[in-house]
C-alpha positions in Angstrom: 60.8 90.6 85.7 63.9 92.6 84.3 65.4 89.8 83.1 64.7 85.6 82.4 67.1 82.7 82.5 65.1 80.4 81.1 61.8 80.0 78.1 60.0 77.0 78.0 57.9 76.7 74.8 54.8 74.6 74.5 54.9 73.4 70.9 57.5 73.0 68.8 56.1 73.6 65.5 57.3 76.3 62.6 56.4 79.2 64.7 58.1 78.1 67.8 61.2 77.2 65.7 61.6 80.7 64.0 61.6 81.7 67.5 63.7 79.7 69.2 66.5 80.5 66.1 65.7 83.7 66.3 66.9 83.9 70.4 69.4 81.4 69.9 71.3 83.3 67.0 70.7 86.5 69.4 72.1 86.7 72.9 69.7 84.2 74.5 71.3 80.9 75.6 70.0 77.6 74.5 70.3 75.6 77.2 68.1 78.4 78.9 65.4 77.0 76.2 63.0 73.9 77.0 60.6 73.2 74.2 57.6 70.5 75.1 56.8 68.2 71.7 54.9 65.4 71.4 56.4 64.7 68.0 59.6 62.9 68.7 60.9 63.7 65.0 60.6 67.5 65.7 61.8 67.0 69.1 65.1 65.4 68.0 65.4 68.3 64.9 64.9 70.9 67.3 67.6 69.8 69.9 70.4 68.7 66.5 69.5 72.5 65.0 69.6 74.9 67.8 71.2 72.7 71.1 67.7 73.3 72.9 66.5 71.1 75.8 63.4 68.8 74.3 61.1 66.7 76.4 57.3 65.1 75.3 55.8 66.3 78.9 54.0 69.3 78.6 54.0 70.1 82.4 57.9 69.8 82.9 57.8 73.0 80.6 55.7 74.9 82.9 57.2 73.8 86.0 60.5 74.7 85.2 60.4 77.6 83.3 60.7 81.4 84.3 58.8 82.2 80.9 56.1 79.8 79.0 55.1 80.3 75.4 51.9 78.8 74.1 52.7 77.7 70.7 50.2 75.7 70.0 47.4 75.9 67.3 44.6 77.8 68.3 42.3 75.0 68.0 44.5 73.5 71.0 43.7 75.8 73.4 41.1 74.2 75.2 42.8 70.8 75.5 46.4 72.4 76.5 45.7 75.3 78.9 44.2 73.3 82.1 46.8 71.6 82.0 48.9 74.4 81.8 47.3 76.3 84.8 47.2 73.6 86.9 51.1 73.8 87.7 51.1 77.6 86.4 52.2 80.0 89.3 52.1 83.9 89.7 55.6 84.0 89.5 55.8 83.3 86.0 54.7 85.0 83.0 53.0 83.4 79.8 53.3 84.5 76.3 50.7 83.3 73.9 51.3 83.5 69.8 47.7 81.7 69.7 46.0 83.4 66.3 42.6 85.1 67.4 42.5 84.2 71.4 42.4 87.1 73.8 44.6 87.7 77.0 40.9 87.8 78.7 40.2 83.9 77.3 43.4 83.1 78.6 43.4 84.7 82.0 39.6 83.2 82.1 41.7 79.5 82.5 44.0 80.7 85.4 43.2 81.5 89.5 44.4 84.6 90.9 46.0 87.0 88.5 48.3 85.2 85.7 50.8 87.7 84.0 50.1 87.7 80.1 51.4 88.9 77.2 49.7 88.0 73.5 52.3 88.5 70.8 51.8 87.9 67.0 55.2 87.3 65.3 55.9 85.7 61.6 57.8 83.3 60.3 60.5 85.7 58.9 62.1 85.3 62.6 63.8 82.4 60.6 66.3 85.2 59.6 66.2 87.8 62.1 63.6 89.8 60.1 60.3 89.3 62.3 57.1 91.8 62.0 55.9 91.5 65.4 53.0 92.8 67.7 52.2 92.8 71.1 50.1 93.6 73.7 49.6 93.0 77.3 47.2 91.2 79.4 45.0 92.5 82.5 47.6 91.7 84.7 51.0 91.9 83.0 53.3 94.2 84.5 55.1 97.1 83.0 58.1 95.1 82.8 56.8 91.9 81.6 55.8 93.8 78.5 59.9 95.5 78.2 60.6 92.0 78.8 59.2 90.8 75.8 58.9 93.2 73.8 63.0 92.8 73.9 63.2 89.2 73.3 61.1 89.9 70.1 63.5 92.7 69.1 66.0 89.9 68.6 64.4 88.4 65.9 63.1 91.6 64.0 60.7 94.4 64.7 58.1 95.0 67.7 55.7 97.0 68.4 53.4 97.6 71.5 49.8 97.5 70.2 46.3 97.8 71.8 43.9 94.3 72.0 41.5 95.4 69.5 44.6 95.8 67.5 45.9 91.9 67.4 43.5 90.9 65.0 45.0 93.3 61.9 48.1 92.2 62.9 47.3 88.7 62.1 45.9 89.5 59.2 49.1 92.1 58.0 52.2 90.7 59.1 51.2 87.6 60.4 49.9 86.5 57.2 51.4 88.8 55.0 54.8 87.0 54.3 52.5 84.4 52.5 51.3 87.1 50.3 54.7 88.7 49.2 56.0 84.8 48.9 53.0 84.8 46.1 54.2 88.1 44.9 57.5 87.0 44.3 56.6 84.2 42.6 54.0 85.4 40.3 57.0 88.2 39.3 59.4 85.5 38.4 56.5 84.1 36.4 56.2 86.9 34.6 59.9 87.2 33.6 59.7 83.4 32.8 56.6 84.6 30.3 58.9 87.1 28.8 61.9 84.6 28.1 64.1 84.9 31.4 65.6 81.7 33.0 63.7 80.3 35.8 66.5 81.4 38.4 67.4 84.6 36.7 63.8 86.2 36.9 63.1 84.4 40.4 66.8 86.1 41.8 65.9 89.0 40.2 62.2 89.1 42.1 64.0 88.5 45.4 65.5 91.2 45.2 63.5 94.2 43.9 61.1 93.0 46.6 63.9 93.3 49.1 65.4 96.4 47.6 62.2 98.3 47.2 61.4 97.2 51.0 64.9 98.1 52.2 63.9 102.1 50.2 60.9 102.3 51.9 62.5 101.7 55.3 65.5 103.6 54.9 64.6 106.7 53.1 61.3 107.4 55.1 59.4 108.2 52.0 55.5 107.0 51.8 55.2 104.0 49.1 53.1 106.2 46.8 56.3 108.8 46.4 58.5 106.1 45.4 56.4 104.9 43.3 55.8 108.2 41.5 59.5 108.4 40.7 59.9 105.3 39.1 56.8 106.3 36.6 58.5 107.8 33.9 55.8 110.0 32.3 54.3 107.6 29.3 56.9 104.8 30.3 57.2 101.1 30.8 56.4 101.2 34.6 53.0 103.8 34.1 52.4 100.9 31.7 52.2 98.2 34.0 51.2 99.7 37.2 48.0 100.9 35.2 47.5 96.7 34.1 48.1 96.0 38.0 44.9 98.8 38.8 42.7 97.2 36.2 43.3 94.0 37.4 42.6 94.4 41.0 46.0 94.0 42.8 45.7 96.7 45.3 42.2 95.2 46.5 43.1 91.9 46.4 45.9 92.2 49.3 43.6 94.7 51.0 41.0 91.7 50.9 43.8 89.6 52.2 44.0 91.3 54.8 40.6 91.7 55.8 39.7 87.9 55.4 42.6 87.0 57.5 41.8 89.3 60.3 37.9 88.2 59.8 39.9 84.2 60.7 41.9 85.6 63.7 38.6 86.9 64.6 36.6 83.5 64.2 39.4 81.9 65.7 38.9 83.7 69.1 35.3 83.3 68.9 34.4 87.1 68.9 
């Protein structure tokens, strides 16, 4: 499959949206876009917004559609995916973003050999800035995997990852924009402590996070070195870097991590 008309998504919620306005501000048409909702609301939000083709049946999705997109919670699963394979065909490929299940519990639902591809993305598609793995199924061909591995390049970054892999991505960049959102805010807190308007020290926040992102990206440098140069020997920065050691900041997101990944795992059943 070298290239796809049309994407039919099953579930319309946040995920689903960051990636359908992710595609949509890309190259990818929307009236190549069917999304399957049972929530009238988000139905008629999704079509206003973006000019994508809604409907409440689930099966109109997969009957139609070149590519289908499971975007549903993971809980879900059991409940959506019969109904999915039952007018699935081998001439289509599905793309999962389903937290925790495996490309083998998914091909476990299908007859014959049903083309796969799990992909963990995050919300940050919103604005083009997606962190986003992927990996392929039993069956998926080389070119399924080209296939979407490009259609997530639209909406950020994307990287080809094994399996036993998926898991840490959940827990990293899957989860991880809710980390730097608490960042963020417990920054602007701390200018707020130190007598800075709300919206000064929250603007300001915004963007040293996105700055010192945007240096560590750029320059190619490893976090620590950058670090180093901003640690002025017996200055203000040593100072507070040495209150964020003592207070456990560097294991807390490393426990983030972890506990998410432990959920993906749980989620999956393994």
């Amino acid at each position: 499959m070298a290239s796809v008309a049309s994407i039919g998504f099953i579930g319309g919620g946040n995920m689903a949206e960051a990636i359908i306005k992710g595609l949509v501000r890309g190259t990818f048409p929307a009236e190549g876009i069917l999304v399957a909702e049972l929530e009238e609301r988000r139905r008629t939000l999704l079509a206003e917004r973006y000019g994508v083709r809604t409907t409440a049946e689930l099966d109109e999705v997969v009957r139609t559609c070149e590519v289908v997109v499971l975007a549903v919670k993971p809980q879900a699963v059991a409940e959506v995916l019969p109904e999915v394979a039952a007018h699935f065909s081998g001439d289509q490929l599905l793309v999962s973003i389903l937290a925790g299940v495996s490309t083998a519990t998914l091909e476990s639902h299908f007859d014959g050999s049903p083309r796969v591809v799990r992909v963990m993305p995050n919300t940050p598609a919103l604005v083009g800035a997606a962190a986003t793995g992927l990996c392929p199924g039993r069956y998926c061909r080389h070119d399924d995997l080209l296939l979407v591995q490009r259609l997530f390049e639209a909406i950020g970054t994307a990287l080809v990852v094994s399996e036993k892999e998926m898991d840490a991505v959940t827990g990293l960049s899957g989860s991880g924009p809710a980390y730097v959102y608490t960042i963020i805010e417990a920054l602007a807190d701390g200018g707020v402590l130190e007598g800075l308007p709300r919206q000064t020290a929250l603007a300001l926040a915004v963007q040293t996070v996105l700055g010192a992102a945007k240096l560590v990206q750029e320059s190619g440098e490893h976090p620590a070195a950058l670090r180093d140069k901003v640690c002025s020997p017996g200055g203000t920065t040593i100072a507070g870097v040495k209150t964020l050691e003592e207070q456990g900041l560097r294991a807390a997101l490393m426990g983030a991590v972890s506990s998410a990944s432990r959920r993906s795992r749980e989620l999956g059943g393994k």
